[in-house]
C-alpha positions as CSV (number, residue, x, y, z in Angstrom):
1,X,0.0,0.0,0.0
2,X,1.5,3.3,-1.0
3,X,0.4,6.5,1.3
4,X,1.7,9.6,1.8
5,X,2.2,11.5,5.0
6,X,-1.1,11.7,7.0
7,X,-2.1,15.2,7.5
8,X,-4.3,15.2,10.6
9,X,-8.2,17.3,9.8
10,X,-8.6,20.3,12.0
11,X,-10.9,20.5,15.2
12,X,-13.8,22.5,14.4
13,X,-16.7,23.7,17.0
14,X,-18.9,21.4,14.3
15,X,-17.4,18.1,16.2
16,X,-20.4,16.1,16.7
17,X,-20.7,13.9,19.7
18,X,-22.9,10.9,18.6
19,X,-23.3,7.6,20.8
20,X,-25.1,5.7,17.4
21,X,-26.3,2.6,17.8
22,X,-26.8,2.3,13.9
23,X,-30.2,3.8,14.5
24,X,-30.5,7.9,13.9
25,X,-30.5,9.8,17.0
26,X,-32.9,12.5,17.6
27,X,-31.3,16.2,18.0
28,X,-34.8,17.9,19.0
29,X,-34.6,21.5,21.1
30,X,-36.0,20.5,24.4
31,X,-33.4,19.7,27.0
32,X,-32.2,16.1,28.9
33,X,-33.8,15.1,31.6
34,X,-32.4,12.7,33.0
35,X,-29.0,14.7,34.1
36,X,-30.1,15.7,37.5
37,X,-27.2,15.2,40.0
38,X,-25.3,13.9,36.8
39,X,-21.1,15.0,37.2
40,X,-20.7,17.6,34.4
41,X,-24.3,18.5,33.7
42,X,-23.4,21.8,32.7
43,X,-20.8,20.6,30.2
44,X,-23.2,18.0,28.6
45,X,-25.6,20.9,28.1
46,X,-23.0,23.3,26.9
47,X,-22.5,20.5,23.8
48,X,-26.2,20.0,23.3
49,X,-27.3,23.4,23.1
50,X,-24.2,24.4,20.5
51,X,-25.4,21.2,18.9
52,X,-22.5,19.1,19.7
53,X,-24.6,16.2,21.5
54,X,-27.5,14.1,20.9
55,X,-29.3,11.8,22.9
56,X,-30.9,8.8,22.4
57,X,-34.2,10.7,22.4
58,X,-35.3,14.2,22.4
59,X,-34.8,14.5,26.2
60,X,-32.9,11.3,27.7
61,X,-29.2,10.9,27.5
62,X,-28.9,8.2,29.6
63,X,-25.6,9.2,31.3
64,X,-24.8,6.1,33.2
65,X,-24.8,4.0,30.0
66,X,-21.6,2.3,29.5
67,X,-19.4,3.5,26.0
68,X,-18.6,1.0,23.5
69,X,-15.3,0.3,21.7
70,X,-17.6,1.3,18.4
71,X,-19.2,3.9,20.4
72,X,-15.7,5.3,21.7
73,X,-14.0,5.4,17.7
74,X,-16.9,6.9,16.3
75,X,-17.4,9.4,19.2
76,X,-13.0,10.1,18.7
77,X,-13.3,10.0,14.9
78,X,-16.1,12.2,14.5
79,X,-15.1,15.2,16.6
80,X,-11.6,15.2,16.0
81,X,-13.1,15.2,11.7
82,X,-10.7,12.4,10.9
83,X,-10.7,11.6,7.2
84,X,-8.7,10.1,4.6
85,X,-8.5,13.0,2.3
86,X,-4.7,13.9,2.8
87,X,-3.5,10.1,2.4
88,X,-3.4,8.1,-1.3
89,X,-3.7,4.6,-1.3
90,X,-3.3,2.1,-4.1
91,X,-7.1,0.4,-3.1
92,X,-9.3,1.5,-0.4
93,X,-8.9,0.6,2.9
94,X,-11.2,-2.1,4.0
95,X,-11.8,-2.1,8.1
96,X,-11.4,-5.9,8.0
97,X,-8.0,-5.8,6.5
98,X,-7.3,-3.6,9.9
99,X,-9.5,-5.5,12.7
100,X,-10.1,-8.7,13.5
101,X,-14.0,-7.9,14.5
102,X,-15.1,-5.3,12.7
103,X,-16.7,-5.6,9.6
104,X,-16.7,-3.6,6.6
105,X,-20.6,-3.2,6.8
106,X,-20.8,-1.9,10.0
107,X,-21.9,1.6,10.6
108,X,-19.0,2.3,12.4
109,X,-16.5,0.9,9.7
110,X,-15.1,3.7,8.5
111,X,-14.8,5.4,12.1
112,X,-12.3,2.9,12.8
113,X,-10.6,3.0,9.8
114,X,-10.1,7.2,9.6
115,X,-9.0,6.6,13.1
116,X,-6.5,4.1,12.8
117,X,-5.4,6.3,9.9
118,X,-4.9,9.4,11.7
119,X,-2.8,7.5,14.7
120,X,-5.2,6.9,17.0
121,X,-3.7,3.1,18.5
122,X,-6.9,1.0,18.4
123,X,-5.8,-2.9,19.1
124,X,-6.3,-5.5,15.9
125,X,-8.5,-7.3,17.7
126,X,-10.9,-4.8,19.7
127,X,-14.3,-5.7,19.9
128,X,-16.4,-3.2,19.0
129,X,-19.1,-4.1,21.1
130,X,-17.3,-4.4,24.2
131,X,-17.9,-1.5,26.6
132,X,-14.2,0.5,27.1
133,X,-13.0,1.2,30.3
134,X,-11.5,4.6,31.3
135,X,-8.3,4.1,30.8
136,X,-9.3,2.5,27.0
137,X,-10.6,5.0,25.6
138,X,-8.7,8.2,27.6
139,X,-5.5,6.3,25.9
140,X,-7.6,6.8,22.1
141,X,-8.9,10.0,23.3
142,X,-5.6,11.5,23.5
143,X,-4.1,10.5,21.1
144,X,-6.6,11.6,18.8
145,X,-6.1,15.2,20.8
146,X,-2.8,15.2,20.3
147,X,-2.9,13.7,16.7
148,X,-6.2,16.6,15.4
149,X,-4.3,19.7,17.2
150,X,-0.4,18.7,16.5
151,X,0.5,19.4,20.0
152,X,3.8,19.0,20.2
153,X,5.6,16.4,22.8
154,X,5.7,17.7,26.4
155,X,8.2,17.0,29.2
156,X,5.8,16.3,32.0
157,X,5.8,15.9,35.8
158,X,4.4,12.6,36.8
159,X,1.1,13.0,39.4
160,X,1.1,10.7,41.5
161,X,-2.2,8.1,41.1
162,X,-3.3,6.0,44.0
163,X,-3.9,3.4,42.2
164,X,-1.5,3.4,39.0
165,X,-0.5,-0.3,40.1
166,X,-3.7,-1.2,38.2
167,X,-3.0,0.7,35.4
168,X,-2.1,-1.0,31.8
169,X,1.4,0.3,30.9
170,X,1.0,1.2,27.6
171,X,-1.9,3.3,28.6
172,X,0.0,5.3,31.7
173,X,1.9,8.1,29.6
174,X,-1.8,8.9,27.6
175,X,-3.7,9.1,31.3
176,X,-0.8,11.2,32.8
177,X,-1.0,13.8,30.0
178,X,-5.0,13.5,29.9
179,X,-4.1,15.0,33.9
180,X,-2.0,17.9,32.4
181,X,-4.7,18.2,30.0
182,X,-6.9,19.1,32.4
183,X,-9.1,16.2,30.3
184,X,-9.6,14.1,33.4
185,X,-9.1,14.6,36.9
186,X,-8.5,12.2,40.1
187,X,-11.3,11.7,43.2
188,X,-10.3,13.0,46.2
189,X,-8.3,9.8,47.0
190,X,-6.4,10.6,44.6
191,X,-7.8,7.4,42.1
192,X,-8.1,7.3,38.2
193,X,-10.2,3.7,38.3
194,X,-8.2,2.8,35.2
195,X,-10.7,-0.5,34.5
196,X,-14.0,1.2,35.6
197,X,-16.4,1.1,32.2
198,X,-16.9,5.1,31.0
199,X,-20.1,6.3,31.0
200,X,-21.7,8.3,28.0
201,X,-22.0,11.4,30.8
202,X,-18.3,10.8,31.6
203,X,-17.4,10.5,27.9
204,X,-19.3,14.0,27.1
205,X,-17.4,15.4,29.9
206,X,-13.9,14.2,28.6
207,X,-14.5,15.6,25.4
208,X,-15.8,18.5,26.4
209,X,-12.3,19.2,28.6
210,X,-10.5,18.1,25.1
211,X,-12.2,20.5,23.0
212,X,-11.5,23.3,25.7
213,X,-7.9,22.5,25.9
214,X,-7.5,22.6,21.8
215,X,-9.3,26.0,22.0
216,X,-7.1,27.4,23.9
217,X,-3.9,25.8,22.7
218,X,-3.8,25.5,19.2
219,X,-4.6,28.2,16.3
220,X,-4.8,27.4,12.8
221,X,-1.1,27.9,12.0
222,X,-0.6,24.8,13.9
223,X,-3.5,22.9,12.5
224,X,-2.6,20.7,9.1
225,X,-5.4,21.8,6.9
């Protein structure tokens, strides 16, 4: 396969944040209401009423629902407006050539495979309907921060985590910068709960914190066009 260089889209306040099922999702004007005493309310909002969010109906988000690994790509891939336009390739990709599970009919197909093109690190054999836990998809969520923005590398103090003996390696560096992102946060113990399953409210909140830290640290001379 011949490609060129990727050049990574821009992040646009037109990110959509979609939890599809394969079924449309209704955007309708009235607000959620199921967020009461829901972490992040006001954030979740904030996305809905600039028309960055939908629910699964006009007025339930169901924010305790768990995220899946299709959820999670399509969510990353479609607010960081991955595409395929700046790469050439000899065929077109086919999402089965890439993973193990995911087949090229699915509706989240080509979320996976703009993703994986774009340097987000999804594993061969992921299954998309598998709920992600929070250190899964903060470890795809910043990447695709870093990947959409073109933040450069940063020398970075390491916080100290309660519980980073049950982190996964691989995944420690992407959760310590998701901290100096300001993207997540510990509890007041001092915890990330690395293999807790994300919810859609926490999710909308992590995106949220991603799009704010892009705002305010990148500008279009450092966005590949």
């Amino acid at each position: 396969m011949s490609m060129k260089k990727s050049a990574f889209a821009a992040v646009t306040a037109v990110a959509i944040l979609s939890f599809s099922i394969g079924d449309p999702l209704f955007a309708a004007d009235s607000q959620f209401k199921d967020l009461d005493n829901v972490s992040g309310k006001e954030k979740i909002i904030s996305l809905k009423d600039q028309g960055l969010l939908k629910g699964v109906s006009d007025t339930q988000f169901l924010p305790s629902s768990k995220v899946t690994a299709a959820q999670g790509v399509q969510l990353i891939s479609g607010a960081f407006r991955f595409s395929l336009i700046a790469i050439d390739f000899i065929k077109a990709p086919q999402a089965s050539d890439l993973f193990t599970h995911v087949k090229d009919t699915a509706w989240y197909a080509d979320a996976f495979i703009n993703a994986h093109y774009n340097g987000v690190d999804i594993p061969k054999d992921i299954d998309p309907a598998k709920a992600l836990t929070k250190e899964e998809f903060t470890h795809m969520l910043i990447q695709g921060i870093e990947k959409a923005g073109v933040l450069p590398m940063i020398k970075i103090a390491p916080v100290n985590i309660s519980d980073d003996s049950e982190l996964e390696p691989a995944y420690q560096g992407s959760i310590q910068r998701s901290l100096v992102y300001k993207v997540n946060t510990l509890d007041a113990t001092g915890k990330f709960h690395p293999k807790s399953e994300i919810t859609r409210a926490e999710a909308a909140v992590m995106l949220y914190n991603a799009l704010e830290y892009l705002n305010t640290h990148t500008n279009s001379s450092q966005i590949q066009q």
